[in-house]
Backbone as JSON, one array per atom type, in Angstrom:
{
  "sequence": "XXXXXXXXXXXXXXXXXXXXXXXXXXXXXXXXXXXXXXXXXXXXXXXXXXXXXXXXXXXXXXXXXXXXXXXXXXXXXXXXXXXXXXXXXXXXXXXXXXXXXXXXXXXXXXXXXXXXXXXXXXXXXXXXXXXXXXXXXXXXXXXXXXXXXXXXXXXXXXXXXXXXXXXXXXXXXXXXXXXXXXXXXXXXXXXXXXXXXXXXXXXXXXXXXXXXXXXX",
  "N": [[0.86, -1.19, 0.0], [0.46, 2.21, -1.04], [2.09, 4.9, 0.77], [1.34, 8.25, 1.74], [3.3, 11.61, 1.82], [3.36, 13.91, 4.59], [1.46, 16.55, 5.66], [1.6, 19.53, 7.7], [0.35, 21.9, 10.49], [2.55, 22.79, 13.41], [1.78, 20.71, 16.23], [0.46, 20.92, 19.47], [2.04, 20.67, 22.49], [2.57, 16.87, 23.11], [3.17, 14.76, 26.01], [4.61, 11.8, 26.61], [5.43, 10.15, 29.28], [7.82, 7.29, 30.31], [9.1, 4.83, 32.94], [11.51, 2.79, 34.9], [13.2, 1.56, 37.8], [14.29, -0.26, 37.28], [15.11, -0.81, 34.29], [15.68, 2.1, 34.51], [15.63, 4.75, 32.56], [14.2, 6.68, 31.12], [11.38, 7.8, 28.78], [10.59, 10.15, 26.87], [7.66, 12.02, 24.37], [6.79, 13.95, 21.34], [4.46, 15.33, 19.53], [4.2, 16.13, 16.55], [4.29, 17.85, 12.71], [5.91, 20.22, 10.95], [9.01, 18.44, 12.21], [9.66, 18.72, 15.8], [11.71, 19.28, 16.59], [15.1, 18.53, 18.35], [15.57, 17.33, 21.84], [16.07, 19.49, 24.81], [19.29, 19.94, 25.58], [20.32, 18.32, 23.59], [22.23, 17.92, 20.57], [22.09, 17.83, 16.58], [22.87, 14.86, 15.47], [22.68, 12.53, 13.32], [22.13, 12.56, 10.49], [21.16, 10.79, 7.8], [21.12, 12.04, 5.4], [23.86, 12.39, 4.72], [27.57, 10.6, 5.04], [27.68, 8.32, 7.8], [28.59, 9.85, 10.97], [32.12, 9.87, 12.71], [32.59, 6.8, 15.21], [29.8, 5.92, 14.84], [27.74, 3.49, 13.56], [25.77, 1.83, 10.94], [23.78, -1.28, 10.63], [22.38, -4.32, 9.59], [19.49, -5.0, 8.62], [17.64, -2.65, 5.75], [17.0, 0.48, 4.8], [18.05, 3.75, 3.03], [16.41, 6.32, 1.88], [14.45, 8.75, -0.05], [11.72, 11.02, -0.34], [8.83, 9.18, -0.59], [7.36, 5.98, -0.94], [6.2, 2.33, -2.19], [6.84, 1.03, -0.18], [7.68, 2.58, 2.19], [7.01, 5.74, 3.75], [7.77, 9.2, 3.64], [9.23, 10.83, 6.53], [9.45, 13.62, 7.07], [8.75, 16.71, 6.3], [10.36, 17.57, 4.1], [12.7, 17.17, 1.55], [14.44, 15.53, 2.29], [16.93, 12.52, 3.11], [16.16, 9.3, 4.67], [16.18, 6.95, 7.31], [14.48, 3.87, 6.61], [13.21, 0.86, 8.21], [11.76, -2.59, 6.97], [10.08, -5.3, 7.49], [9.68, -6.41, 4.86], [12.25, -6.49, 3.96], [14.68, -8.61, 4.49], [14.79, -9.5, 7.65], [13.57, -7.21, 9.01], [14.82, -5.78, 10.74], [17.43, -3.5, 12.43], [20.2, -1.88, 13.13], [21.82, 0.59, 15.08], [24.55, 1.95, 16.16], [26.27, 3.6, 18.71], [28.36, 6.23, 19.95], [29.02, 6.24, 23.68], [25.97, 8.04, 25.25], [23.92, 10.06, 26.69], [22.01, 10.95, 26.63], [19.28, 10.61, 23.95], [17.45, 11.05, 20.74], [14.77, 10.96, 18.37], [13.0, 11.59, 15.41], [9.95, 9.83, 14.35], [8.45, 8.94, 12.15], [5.03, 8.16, 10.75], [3.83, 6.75, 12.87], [3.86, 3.16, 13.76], [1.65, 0.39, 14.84], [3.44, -1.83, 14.7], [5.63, -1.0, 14.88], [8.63, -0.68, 16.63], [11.6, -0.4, 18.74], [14.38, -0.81, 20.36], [15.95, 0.29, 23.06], [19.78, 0.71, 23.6], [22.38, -0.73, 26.01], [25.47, -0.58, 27.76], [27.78, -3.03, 26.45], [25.97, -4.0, 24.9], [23.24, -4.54, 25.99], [19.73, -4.96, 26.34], [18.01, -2.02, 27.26], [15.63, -0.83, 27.25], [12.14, -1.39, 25.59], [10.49, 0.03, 23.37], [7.29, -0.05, 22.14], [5.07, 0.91, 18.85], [2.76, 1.16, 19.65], [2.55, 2.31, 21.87], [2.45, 4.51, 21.4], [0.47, 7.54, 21.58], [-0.74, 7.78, 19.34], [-1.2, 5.51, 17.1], [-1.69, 4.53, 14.06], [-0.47, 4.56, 11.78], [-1.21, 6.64, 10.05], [-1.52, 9.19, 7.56], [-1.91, 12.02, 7.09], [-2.72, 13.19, 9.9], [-0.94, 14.89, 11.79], [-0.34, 14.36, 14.46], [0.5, 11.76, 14.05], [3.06, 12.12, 13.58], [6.23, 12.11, 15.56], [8.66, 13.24, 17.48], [10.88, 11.38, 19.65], [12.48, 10.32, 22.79], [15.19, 9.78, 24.38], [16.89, 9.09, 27.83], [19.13, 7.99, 29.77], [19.07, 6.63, 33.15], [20.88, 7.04, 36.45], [23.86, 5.93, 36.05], [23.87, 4.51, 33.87], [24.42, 4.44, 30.63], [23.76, 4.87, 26.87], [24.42, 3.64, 24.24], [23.43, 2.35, 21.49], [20.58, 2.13, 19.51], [17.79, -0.35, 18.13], [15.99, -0.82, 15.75], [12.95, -2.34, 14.85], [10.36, -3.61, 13.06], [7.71, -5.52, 12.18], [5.9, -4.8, 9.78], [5.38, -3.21, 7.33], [6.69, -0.83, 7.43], [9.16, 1.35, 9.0], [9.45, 4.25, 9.77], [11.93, 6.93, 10.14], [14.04, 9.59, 11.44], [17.02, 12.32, 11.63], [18.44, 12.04, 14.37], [19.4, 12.86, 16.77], [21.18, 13.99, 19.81], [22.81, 13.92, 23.36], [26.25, 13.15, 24.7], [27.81, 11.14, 27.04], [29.8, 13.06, 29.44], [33.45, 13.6, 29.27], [35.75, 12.36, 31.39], [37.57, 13.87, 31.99], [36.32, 15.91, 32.11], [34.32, 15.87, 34.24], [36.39, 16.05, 35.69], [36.84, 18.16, 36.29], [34.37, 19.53, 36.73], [34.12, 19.03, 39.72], [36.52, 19.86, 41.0], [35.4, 22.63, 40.26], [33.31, 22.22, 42.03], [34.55, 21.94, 44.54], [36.21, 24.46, 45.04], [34.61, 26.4, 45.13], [33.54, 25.58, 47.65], [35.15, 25.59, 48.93], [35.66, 28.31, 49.47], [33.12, 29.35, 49.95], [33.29, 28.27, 53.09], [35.67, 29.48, 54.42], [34.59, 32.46, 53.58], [32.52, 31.98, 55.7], [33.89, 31.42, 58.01], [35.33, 33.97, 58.24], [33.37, 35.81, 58.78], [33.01, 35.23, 61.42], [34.89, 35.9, 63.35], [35.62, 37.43, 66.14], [37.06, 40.73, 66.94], [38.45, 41.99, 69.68], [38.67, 45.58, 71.54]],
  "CA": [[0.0, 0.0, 0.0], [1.63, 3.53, -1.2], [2.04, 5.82, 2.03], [1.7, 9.58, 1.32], [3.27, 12.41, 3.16], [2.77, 14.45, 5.61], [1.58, 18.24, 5.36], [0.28, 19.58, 8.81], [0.69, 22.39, 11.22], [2.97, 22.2, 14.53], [0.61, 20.11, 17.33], [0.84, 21.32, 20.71], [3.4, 19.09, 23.18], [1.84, 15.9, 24.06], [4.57, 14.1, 26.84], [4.25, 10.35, 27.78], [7.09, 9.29, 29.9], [8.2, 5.6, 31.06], [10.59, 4.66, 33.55], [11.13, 1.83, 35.86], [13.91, 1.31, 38.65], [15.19, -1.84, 36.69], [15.12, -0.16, 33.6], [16.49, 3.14, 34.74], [15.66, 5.21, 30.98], [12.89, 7.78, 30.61], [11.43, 8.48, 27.19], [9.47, 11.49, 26.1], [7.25, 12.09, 23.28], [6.69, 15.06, 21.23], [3.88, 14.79, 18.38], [3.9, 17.53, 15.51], [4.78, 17.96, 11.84], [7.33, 19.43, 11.24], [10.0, 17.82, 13.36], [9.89, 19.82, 16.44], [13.49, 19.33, 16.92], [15.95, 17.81, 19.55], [15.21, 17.92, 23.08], [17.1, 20.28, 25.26], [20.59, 19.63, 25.26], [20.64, 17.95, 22.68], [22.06, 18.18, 19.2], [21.94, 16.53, 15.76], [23.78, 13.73, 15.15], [22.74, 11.9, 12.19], [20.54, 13.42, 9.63], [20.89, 10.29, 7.46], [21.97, 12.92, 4.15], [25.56, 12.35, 4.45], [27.83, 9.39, 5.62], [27.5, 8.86, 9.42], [29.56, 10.7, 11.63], [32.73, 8.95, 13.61], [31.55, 6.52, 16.01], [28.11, 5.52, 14.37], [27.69, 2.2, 12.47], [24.05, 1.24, 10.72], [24.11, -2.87, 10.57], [21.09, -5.08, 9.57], [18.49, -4.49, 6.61], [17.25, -1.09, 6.23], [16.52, 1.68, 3.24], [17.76, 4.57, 2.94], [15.88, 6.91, 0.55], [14.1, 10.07, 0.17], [10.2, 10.66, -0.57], [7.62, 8.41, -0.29], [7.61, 4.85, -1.84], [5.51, 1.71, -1.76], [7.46, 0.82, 0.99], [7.8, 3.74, 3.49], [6.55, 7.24, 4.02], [8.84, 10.66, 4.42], [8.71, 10.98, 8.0], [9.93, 15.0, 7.44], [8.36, 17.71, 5.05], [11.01, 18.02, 2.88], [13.3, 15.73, 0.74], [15.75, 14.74, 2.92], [16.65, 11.16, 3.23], [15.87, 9.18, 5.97], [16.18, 5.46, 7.27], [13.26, 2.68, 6.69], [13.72, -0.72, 8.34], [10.71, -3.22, 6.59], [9.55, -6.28, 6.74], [9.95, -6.69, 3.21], [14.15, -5.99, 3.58], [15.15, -9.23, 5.36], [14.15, -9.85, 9.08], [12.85, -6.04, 9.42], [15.72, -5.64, 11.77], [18.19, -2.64, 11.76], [20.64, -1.39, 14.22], [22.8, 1.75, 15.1], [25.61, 1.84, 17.35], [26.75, 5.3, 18.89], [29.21, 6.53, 21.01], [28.08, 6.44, 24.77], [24.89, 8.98, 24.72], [23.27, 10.21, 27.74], [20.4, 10.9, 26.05], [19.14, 10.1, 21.97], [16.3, 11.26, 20.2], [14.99, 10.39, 16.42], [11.78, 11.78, 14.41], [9.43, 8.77, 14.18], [7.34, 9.12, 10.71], [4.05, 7.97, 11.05], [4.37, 5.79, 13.61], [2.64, 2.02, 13.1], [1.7, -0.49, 16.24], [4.06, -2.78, 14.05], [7.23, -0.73, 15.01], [9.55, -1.62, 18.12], [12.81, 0.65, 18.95], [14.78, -0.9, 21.85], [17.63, 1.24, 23.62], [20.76, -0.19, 23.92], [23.21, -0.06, 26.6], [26.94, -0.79, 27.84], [27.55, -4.51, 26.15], [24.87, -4.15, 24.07], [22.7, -4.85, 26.83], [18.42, -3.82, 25.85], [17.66, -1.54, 28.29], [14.31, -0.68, 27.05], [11.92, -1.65, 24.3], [9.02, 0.97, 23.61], [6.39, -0.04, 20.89], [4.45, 2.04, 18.93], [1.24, 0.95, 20.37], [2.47, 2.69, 23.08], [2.57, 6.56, 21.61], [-1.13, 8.34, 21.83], [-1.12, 7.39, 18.26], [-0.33, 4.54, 16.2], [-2.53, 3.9, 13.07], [0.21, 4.82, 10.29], [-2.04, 7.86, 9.27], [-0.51, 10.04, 6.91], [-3.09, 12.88, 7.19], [-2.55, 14.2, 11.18], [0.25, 15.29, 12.53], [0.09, 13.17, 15.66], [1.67, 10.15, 13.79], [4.91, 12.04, 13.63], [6.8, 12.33, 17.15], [9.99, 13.25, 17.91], [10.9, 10.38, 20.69], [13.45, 10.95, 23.42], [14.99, 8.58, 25.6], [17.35, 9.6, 29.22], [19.41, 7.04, 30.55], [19.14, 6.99, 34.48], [21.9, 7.28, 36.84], [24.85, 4.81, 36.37], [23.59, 4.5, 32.65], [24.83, 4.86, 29.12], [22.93, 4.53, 25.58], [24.76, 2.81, 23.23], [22.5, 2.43, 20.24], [19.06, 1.83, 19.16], [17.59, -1.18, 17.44], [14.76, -0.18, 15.16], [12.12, -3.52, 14.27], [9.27, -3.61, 12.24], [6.34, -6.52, 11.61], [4.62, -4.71, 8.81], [5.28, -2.5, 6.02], [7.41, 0.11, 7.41], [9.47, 1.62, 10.69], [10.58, 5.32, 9.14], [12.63, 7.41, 11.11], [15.09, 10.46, 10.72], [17.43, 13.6, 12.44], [18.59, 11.63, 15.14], [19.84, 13.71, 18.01], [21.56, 13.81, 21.78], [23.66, 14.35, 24.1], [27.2, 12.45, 25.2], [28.62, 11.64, 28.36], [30.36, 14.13, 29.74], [34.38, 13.09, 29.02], [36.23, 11.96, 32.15], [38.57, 15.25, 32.48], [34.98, 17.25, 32.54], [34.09, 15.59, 35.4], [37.45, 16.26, 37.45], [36.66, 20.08, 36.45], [33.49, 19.61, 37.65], [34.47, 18.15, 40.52], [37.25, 20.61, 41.0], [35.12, 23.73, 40.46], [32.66, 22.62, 43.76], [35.61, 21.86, 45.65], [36.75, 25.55, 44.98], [33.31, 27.0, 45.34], [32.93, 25.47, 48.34], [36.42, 26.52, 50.04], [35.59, 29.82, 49.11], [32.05, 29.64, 51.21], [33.81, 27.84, 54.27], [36.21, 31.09, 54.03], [33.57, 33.66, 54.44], [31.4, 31.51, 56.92], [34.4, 31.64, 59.08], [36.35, 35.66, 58.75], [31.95, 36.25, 59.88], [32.53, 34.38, 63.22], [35.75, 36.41, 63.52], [35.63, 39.11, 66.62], [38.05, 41.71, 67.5], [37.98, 42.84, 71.1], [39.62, 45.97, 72.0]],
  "C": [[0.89, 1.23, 0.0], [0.85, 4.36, 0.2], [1.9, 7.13, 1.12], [2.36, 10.67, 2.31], [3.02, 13.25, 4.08], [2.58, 16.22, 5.28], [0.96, 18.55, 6.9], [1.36, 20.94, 9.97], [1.29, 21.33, 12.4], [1.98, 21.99, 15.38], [1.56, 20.66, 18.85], [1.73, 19.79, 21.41], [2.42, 18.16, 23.84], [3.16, 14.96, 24.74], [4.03, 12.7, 27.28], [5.9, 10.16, 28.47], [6.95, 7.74, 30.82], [9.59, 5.58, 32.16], [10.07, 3.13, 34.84], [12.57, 1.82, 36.78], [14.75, 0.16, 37.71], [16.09, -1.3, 35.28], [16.19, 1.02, 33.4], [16.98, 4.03, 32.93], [14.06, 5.42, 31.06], [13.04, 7.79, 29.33], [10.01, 9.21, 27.35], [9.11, 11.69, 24.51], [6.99, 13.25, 22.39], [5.86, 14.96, 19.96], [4.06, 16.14, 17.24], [4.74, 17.44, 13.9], [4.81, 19.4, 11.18], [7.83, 18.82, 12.1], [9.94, 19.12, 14.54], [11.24, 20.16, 17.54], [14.01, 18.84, 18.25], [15.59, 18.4, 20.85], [16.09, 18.92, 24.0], [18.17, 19.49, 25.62], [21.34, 19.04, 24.41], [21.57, 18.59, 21.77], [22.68, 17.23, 17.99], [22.6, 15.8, 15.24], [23.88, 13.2, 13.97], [20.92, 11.95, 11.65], [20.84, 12.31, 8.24], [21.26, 10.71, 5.33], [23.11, 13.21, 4.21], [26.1, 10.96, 5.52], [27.48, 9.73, 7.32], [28.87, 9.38, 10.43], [30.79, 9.37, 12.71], [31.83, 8.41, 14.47], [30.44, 5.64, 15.94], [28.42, 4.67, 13.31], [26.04, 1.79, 12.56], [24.15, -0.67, 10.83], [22.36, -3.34, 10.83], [20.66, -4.83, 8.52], [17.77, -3.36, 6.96], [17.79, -0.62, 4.47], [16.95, 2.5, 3.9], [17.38, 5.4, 1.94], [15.29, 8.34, 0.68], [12.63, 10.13, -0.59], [9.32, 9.65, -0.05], [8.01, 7.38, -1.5], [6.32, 3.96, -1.3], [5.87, 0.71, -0.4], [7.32, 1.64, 2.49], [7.36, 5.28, 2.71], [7.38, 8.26, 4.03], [8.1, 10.84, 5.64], [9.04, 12.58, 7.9], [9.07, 15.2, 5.92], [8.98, 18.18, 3.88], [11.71, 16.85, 2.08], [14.48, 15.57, 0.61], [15.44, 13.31, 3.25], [16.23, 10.55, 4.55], [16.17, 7.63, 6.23], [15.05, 5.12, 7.26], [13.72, 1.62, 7.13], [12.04, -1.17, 8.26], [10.63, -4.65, 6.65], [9.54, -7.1, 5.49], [11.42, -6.87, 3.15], [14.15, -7.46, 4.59], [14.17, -9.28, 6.39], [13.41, -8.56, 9.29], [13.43, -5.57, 10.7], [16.66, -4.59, 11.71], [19.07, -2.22, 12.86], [21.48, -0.42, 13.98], [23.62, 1.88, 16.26], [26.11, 3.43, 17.42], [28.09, 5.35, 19.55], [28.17, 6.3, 22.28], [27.25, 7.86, 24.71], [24.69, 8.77, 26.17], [21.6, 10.53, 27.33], [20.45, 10.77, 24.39], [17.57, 10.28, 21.95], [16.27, 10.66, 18.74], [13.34, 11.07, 16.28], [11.26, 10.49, 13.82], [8.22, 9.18, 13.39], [6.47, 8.16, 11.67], [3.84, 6.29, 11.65], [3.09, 4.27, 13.76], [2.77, 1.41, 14.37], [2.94, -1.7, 15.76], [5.59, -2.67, 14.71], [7.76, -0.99, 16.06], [11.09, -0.83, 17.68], [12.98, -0.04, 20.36], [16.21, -0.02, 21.88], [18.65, 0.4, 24.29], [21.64, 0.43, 24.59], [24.77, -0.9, 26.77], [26.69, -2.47, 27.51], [26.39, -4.72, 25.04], [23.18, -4.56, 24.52], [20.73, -4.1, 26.31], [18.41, -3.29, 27.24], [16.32, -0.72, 28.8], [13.84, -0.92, 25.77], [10.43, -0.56, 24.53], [8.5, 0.52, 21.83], [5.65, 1.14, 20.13], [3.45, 1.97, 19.39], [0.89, 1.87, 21.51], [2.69, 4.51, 23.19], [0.69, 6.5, 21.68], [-1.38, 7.38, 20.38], [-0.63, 6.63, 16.99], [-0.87, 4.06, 14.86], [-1.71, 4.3, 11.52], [0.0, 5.95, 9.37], [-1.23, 8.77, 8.84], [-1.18, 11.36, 6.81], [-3.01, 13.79, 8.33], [-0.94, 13.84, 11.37], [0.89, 14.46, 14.15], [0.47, 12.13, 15.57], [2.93, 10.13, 13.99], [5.19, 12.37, 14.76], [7.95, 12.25, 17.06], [9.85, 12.83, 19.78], [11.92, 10.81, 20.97], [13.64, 10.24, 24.15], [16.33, 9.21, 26.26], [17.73, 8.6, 29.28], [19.55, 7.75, 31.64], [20.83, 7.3, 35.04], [22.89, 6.06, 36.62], [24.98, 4.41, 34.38], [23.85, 4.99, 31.54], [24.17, 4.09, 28.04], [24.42, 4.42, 24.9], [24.61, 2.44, 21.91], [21.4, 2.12, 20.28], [19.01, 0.5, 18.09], [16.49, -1.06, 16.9], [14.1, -2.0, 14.68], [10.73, -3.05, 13.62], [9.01, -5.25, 11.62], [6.12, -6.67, 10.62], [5.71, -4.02, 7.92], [6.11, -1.45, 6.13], [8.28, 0.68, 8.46], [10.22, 2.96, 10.01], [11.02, 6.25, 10.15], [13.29, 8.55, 10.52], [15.63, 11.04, 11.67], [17.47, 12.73, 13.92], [19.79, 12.71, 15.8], [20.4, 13.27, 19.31], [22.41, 13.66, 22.16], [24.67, 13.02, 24.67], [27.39, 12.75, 26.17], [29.56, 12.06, 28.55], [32.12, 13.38, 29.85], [35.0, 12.9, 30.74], [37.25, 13.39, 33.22], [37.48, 16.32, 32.83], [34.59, 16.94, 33.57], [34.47, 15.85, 36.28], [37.05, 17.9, 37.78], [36.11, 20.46, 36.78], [33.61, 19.49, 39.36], [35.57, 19.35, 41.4], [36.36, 22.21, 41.88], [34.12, 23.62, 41.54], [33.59, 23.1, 44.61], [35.66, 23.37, 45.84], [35.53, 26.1, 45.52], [32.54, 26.26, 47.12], [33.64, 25.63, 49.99], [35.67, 27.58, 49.96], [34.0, 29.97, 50.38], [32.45, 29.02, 52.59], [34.74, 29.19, 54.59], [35.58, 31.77, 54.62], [32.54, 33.32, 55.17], [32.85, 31.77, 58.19], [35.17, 33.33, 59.69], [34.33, 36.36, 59.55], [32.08, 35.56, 61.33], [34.07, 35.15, 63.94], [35.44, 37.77, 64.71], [36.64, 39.68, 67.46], [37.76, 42.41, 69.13], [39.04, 44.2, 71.39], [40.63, 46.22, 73.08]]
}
């Protein structure tokens, strides 16, 4: 069945979030067409129109293309490429490996109950699987704007993202403008780390020249 794409004002923010103790990985939803871009702190990683950046390896079966086909949809308004992993390509399996990420977003075209995105962590470990069944809206509709969502996933404390594994059932899993934030390098930490220390001499300091009294 040919998909068509998407034309549609920005939709106000609709937010689901997940999380579990075991888990430890929030994800947020964001519905609207256009893309309503990377979440805060983010920024964009792999826009899928040029090779991928150090770091990032695709692996599995997967399209990339641009427009609309009898395959997949343009998940974006314009005619930039994007990834598809189908059903039709092999197993309907696709994966992306990152650098460690503290957080990762992606623009999820018109999102089908078919599709399945798990987040991957240190080892390759899943560390969450979110369906689409599980946004507000999953019926593939190419017509509203609430199919497309820019998705957002948080690893908790102790936690690093790794990559994503995109699946698809049916007919399509399109995606694009993948986004987010790295953990913070090892030397940023000491500086962090550093600049309390300092900031916190400095208030021990003037808590004590105040307890200071001169008698004459």
């Amino acid at each position: 069945m040919t998909k068509l794409s998407i034309s549609g004002a920005f939709a106000l923010a609709a937010v689901s979030i997940f999380a579990t103790a075991a888990q430890a990985v929030t994800w947020t939803s964001l519905p609207g067409a256009p893309d309503p871009g990377p979440a805060p702190g983010q920024t964009m990683l792999v826009s899928f129109d040029a090779p991928l950046p150090t770091g990032y390896a695709l692996s599995g079966n997967y399209g990339i293309v641009s427009g609309s086909s009898s395959a997949a949809a343009t998940p974006a308004t314009d005619a930039s490429k994007y990834l598809y992993v189908s059903s039709s390509l092999g197993n309907g399996i696709a994966e992306l490996t990152t650098p460690n990420l503290k957080s990762v977003s992606f623009y999820w075209g018109s999102v089908d109950r078919y599709n399945f995105v798990d987040v991957l962590g240190a080892g390759g470990a899943t560390l969450l699987t979110l369906a689409g069944s599980a946004l507000p809206v999953a019926n593939g509709n190419q017509f509203i704007s609430s199919t497309n969502r820019r998705v957002s996933f948080d690893a908790g404390a102790g936690e690093v993202i790794t990559g994503l594994r995109f699946r698809s059932t049916g007919v399509a899993f399109e995606l694009d403008s993948l986004a987010g934030a790295a953990v913070p390098e090892p030397a940023s930490w000491m500086l962090m780390i550093a600049g309390f220390g300092m900031i916190g001499a400095a208030a021990r300091r003037r808590t004590k020249s105040t307890l200071v009294h001169v008698s004459a």
